[in-house]
C-alpha positions as CSV (number, residue, x, y, z in Angstrom):
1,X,-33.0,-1.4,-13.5
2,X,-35.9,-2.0,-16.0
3,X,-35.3,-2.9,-19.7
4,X,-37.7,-1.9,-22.2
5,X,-37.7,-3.3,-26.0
6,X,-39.5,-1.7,-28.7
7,X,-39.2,-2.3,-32.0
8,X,-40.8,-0.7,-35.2
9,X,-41.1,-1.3,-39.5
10,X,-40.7,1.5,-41.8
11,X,-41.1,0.6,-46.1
12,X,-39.7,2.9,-48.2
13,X,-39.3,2.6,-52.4
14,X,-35.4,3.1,-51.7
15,X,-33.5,-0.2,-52.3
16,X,-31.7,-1.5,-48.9
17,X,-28.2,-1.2,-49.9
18,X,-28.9,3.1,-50.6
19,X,-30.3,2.7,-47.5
20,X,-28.2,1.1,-45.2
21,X,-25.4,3.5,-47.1
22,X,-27.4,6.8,-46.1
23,X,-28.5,5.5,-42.6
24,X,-25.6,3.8,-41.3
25,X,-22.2,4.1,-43.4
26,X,-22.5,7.8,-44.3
27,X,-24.8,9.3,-41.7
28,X,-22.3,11.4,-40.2
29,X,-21.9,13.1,-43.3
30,X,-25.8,13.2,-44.5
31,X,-27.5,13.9,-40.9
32,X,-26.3,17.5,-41.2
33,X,-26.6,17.9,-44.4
34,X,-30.4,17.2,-44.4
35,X,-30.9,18.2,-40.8
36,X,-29.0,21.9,-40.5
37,X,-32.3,23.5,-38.6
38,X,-31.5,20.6,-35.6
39,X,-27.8,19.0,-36.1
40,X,-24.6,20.9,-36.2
41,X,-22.9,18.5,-36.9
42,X,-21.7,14.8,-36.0
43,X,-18.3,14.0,-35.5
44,X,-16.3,10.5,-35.2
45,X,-14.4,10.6,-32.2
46,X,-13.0,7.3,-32.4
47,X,-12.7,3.9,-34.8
48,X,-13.6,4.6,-38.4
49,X,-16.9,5.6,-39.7
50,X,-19.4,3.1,-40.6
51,X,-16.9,0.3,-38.6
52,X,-17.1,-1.4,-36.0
53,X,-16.1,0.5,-32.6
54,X,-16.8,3.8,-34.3
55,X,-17.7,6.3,-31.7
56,X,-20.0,9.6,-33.5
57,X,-20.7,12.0,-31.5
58,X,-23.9,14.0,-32.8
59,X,-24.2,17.8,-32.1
60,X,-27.1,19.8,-32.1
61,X,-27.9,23.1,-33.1
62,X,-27.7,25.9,-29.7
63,X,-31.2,26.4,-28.2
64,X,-32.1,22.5,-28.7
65,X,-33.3,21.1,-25.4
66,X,-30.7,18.2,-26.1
67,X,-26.6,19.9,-26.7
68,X,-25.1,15.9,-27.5
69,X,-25.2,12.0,-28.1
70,X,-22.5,9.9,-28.6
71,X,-23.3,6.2,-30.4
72,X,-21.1,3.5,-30.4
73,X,-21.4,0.7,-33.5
74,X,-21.5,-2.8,-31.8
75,X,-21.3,-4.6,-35.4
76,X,-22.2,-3.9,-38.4
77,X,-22.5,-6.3,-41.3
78,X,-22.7,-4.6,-44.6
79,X,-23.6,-7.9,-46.6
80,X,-26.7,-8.5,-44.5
81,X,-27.4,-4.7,-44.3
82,X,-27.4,-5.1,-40.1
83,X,-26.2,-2.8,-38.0
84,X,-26.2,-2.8,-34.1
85,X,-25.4,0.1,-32.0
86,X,-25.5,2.0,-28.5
87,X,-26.6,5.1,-27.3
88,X,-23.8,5.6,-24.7
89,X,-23.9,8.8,-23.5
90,X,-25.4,12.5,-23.7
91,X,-27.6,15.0,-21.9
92,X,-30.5,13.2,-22.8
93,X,-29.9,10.2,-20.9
94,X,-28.2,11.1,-18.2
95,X,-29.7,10.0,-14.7
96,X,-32.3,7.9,-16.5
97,X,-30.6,5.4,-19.0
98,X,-27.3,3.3,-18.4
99,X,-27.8,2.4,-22.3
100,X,-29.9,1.9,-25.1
101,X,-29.3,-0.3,-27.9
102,X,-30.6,-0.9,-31.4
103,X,-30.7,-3.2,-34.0
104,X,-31.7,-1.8,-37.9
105,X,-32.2,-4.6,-40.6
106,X,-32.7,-2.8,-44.3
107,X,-34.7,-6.2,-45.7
108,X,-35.2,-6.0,-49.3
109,X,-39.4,-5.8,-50.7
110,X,-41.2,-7.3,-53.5
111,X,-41.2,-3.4,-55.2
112,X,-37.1,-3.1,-55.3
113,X,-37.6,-1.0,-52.0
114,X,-36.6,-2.2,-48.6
115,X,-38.4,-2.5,-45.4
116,X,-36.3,-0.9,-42.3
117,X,-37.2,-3.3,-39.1
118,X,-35.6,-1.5,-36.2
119,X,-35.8,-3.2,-32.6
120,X,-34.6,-0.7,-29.5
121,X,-33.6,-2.3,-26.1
122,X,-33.5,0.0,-23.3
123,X,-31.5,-0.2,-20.1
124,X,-32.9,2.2,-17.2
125,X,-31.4,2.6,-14.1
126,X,-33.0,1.9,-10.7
127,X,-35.6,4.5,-9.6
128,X,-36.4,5.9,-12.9
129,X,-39.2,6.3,-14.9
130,X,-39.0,6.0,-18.5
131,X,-42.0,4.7,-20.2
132,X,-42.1,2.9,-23.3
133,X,-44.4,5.7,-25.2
134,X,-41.1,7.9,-24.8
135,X,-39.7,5.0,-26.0
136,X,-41.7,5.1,-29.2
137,X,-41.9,9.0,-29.7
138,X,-37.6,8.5,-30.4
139,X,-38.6,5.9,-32.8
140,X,-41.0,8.2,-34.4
141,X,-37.9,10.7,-34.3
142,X,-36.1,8.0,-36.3
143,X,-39.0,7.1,-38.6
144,X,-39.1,10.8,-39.4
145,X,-35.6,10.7,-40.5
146,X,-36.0,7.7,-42.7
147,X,-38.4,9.3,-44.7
148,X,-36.3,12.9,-45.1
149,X,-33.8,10.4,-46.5
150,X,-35.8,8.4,-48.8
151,X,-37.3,11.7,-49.8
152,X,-33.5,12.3,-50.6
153,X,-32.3,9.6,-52.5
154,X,-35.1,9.3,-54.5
155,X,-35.1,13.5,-56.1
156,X,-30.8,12.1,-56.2
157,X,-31.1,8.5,-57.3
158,X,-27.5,8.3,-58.2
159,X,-26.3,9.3,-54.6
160,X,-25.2,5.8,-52.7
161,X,-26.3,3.9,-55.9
């Protein structure tokens, strides 16, 4: 089994705390909201959204290449704005992965934005390739998605305020 780390900055004008609301705390709620054309919908299948232990399994709309994930929060520390969670299961990673974990920090900026540090450890199993440039195309995914919500928050700026 290989491990690969990436990790990965995104600054955005939104202020951390909005953020780390929209991103981690609330995701399950704004991911399909903002996403309807790829996410059906994510659903918390155990622990309590935004907690500790929360399970979410994420959905995606029929005819996308990937039907599920499921994501486990590790810890989550809403004073610090740090969250840590795993990737534990879905078609995606089946055969390839035996997990992949992340770490998102929502640091504050000079400008009352935030910059999003994001490091990604993955586990693959024995005889597998998985090379870190599809490593950094999910991140990309990700980075994509930070922006949709920033875009969001800033044409609502009383939504997680």
């Amino acid at each position: 089994m290989g491990v690969i780390n990436v990790s990965a900055e995104y600054a955005t004008s939104v202020a951390p705390a909005r953020m780390f609301k929209a991103l981690v705390v609330d995701a399950h709620n704004l991911v399909p909201k903002l996403t309807p054309q790829a996410v059906k919908s994510v659903d918390v299948v155990e622990g309590a959204a935004g907690e500790a232990g929360c399970i979410k399994q994420t959905n995606f709309v029929d005819g996308s290449p990937v039907k599920y994930l499921k994501h486990r929060i590790e810890s989550i520390d809403k004073d610090k704005l740090v969250c840590k969670y795993s990737l534990i299961e879905g078609d995606a990673i089946t055969g390839k992965i035996d997990i992949a974990v992340y770490i998102v920090k929502f640091e504050a900026s000079g400008d009352g934005g935030c910059v999003i540090k994001t490091s990604t450890e993955v586990h693959v199993k024995d005889g597998q390739d998985v090379d870190e440039a599809t490593i950094k195309a999910g991140q990309e995914q990700e980075i994509g998605y930070y922006k949709l919500v920033e875009t969001h928050l800033l044409a609502n700026p009383d939504v997680y305020a």
